[in-house]
C-alpha positions in Angstrom: 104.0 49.8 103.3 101.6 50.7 105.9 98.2 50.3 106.3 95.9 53.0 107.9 92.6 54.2 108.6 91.8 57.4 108.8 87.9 59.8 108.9 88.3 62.6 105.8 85.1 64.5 105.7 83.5 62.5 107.5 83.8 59.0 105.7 86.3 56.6 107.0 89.4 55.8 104.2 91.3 52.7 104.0 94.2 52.4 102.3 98.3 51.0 102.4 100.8 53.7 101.9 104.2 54.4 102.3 106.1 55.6 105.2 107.1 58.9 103.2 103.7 59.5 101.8 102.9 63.0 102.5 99.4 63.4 104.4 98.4 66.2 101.5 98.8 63.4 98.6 96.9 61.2 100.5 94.0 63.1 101.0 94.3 64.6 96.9 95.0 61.5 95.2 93.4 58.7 97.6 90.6 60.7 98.8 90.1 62.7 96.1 90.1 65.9 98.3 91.5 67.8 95.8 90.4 71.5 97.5 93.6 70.6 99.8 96.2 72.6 97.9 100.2 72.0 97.9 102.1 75.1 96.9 105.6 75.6 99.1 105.5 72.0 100.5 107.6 72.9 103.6 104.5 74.7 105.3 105.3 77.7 105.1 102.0 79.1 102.5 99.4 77.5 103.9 97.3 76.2 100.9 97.9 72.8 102.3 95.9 73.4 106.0 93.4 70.9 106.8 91.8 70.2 110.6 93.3 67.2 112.0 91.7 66.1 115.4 90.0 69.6 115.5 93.2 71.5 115.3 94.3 72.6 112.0 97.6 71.2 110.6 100.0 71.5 107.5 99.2 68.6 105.7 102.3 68.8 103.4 104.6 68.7 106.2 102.8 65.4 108.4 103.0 62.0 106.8 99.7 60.3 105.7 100.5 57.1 108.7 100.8 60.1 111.6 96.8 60.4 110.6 96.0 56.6 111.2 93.2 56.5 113.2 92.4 60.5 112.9 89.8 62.5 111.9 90.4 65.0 109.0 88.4 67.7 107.5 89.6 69.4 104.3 87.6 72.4 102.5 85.1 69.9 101.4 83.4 69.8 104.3 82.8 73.4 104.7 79.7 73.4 102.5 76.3 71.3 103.0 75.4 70.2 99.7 74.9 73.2 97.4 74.7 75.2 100.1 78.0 77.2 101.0 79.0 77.9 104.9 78.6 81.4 105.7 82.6 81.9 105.2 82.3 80.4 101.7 79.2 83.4 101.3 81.0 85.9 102.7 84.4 85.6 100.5 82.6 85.3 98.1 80.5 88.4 98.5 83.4 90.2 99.4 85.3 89.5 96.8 87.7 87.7 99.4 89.2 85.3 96.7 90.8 85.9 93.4 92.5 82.8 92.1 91.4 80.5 94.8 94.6 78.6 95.5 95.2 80.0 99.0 91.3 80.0 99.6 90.6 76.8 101.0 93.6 76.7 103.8 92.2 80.3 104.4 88.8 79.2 105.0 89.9 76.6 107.8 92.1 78.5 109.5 89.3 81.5 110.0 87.3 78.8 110.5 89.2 77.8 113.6 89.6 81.6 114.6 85.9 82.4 114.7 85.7 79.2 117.1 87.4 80.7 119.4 86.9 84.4 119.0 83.5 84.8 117.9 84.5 88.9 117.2 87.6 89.5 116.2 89.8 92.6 115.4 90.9 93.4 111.9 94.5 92.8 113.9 93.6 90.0 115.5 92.3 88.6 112.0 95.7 89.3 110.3 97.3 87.8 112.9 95.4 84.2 112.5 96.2 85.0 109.0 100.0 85.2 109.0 100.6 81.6 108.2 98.8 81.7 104.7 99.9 83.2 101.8 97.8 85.4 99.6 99.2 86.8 96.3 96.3 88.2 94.7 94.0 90.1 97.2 96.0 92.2 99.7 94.2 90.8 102.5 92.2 93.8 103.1 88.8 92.0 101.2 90.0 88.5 103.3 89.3 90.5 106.3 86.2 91.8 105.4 85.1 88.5 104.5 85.7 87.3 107.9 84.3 89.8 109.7 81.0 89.5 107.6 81.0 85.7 108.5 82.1 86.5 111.8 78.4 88.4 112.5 76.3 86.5 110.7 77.9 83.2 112.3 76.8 84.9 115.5 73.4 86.4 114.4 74.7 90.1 114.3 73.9 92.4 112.1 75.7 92.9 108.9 77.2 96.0 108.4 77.4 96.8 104.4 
């Protein structure tokens, strides 16, 4: 067993886990961030992505001890309270979800997209989006979704 410390959302988690202990059932059953999804578990879907030391990582594929001393953020620290970051408004205006299961490694990984490129192309979007796994919308509404966050996270205006 191991013992390890590591920042989820902000709060700082103790606990003693085993060497195989994946990173993702750390952070759903320890933590209880349950928004961090396990579908393929060889990192290949994408429901699993969380950020880990502001890079974003497949949780299902790293071991909970390789985060010791790391900071992680899962979905659940996307919104403020009851009030939803303007990806979380803009899937959900544009209809950018269905099921939900891919949703919140979605989420993360646009996240980290629109840090970098504050306007980017519908190809340039599917691109960042290859790694995640969507059975339900086609993508097309995912896109739209990002772009929409994409302005208003940049204080464009919103083109309807």
């Amino acid at each position: 067993m191991n013992d390890i410390t590591v920042s989820v959302d902000g709060r700082q988690v103790s606990a003693r886990v085993e060497p195989r202990r994946t990173l993702s059932d750390f952070l759903r059953k320890d933590c209880g961030a349950t928004g961090v999804h396990v579908g393929c578990e060889h990192g290949v879907c994408g429901a699993c992505t969380i950020v880990l030391d502001g890079r974003t990582a497949r949780s299902c594929c790293t071991l909970a001890v390789q985060a010791d001393g790391a900071e992680v953020e899962t979905v659940e620290s996307l919104a403020d309270g009851s009030t939803l970051h303007p990806l979380q408004e803009a899937f959900w205006r544009n209809h950018g979800l269905q099921c939900g299961f891919c949703t919140p490694g979605i989420l993360l990984t646009v996240r980290e997209l629109l840090a970098t490129n504050p306007d980017p192309t519908d190809s340039e979007i599917r691109n960042a989006l290859s790694g995640n796994l969507c059975r339900c919308t086609g993508y097309q509404f995912i896109v739209d979704a990002v772009k929409e966050a994409a302005a208003v996270l940049a204080g464009r205006e919103v083109r309807q």
